[in-house]
N, C-alpha and C positions, 0 to 999 in steps of 0.2 A: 706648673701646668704646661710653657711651654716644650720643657723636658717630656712628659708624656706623648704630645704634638708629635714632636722630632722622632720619639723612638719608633713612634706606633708605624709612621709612613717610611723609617729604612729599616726593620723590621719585616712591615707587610710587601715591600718591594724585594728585598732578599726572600721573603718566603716564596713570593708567585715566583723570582726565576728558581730555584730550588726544583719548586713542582712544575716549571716550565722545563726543565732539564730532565723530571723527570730522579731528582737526584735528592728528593727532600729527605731520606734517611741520613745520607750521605753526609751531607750538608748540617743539618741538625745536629748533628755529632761533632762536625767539626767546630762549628759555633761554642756550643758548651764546652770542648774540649781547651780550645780559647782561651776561653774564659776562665775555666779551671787553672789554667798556666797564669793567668794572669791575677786571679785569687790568689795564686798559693806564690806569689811572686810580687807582692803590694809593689817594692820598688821597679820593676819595670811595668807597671801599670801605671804608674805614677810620670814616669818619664814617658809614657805614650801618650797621656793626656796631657801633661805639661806645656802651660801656652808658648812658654818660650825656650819648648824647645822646635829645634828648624821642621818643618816637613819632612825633608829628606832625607835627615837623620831618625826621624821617628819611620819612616818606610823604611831605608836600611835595615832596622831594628826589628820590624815584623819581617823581614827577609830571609833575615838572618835563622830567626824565630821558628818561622813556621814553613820556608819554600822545603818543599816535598814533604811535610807531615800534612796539611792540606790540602785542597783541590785550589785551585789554581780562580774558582769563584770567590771562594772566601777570603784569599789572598786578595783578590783584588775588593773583597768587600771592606777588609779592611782596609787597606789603600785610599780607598775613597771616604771612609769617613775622615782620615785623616786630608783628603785635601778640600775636605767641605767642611772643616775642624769641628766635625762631630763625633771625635773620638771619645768624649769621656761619656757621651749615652749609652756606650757599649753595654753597661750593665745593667740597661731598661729596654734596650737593643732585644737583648738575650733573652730575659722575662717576658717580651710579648711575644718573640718568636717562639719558644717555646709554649703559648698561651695556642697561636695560629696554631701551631704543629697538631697540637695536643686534642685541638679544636676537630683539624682533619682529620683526624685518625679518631673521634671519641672515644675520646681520652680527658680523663681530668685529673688532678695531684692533691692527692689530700696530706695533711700531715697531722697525726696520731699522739697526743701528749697523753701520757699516763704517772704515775705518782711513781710505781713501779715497772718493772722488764714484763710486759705479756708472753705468755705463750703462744708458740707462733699460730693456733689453733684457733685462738683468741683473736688477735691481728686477721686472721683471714676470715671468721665469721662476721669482723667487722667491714673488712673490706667488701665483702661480699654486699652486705646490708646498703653501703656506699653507694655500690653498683646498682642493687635495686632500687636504690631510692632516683638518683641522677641518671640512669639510664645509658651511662657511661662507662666503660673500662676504668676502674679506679687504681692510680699508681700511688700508695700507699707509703709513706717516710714515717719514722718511728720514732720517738725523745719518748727520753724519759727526764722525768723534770718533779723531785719528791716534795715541790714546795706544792702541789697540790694535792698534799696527803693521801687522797685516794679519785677513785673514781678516773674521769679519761676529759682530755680537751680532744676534738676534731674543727680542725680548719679544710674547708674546701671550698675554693676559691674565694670569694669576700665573704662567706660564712662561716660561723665559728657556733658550734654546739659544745658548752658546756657544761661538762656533767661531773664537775670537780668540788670534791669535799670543799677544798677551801673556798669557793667561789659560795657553793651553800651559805660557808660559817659567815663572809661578808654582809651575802645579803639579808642572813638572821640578826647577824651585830646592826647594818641599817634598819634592817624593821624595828629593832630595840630602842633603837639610837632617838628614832622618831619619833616612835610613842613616846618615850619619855618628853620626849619635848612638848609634845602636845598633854603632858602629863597624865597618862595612863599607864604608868608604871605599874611596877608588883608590888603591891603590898604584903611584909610581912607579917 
């Protein structure tokens, strides 16, 4: 809980200067872009949250990293979570700031699980439907995931609609499961 704490308020402080600067696309980008470097780089994220390792070396390391592929904010944004050793929230950091971002701009991220590849026709009348529903610009992520044989998952923000065969066949097996226990089985 206190990780939530921590992110929410250097997070919401990098967002106001962002849009105090006037530079929140800017800025936004460079965060996830970051972050991306550092996903697809586990060991030097690892060495930047590492408690023993020095400060200065862990500054070096985002210097080296990132001076002039960044703005000279986020450079120093990360600077400072490391000398407030709140480096390793970066990646709860990130998820609220883009939560704010997405906030200002109404915007919201849904993500689209289906059994099967949709057409993109498909994908878009759903997104659409998103849109109508939340009243929101919906940014739409696609999986495909065939363990739920048919039908669609949709997650948008703490909700989750689904509308998946196997989700169905579970909650038919619990209704069975039940009766029987209360012994109203089928007789043959």
């Amino acid at each position: 809980m206190i990780g939530n704490v921590v992110a929410r308020r250097y997070a919401q402080a990098f967002f106001e200067l962002a849009q105090e600067k006037n530079r929140l696309d800017e800025i936004h980008g460079e965060l996830n872009q970051v972050w991306q470097i550092f996903k697809d780089n586990p060991e030097f994220f690892q060495f930047y949250v590492h408690p023993l390792n020095l400060p200065q070396n862990k500054k070096d390391l985002i210097e080296k990293a990132f001076a002039g592929k960044v703005s000279s904010e986020t450079l120093n944004f990360l600077r400072l979570l490391v000398d407030k050793r709140r480096e390793k929230f970066l990646p709860e950091i990130v998820e609220v700031f883009n939560e704010l971002t997405n906030e200002a701009k109404n915007k919201v991220e849904a993500e689209l699980v289906a059994a099967t590849e949709l057409r993109p026709d498909v994908v878009e009348e759903i997104r659409k439907r998103l849109a109508e529903a939340t009243g929101k610009t919906v940014v739409l992520r696609t999986q495909v995931d065939p363990a739920l044989i048919g039908g669609v998952k949709v997650k948008i923000g703490d909700k989750v609609i689904d509308g998946s065969i196997a989700t169905r066949l579970q909650k038919l097996k619990a209704t069975i499961l039940q009766n029987n226990a209360k012994g109203i089985g089928v007789k043959s």
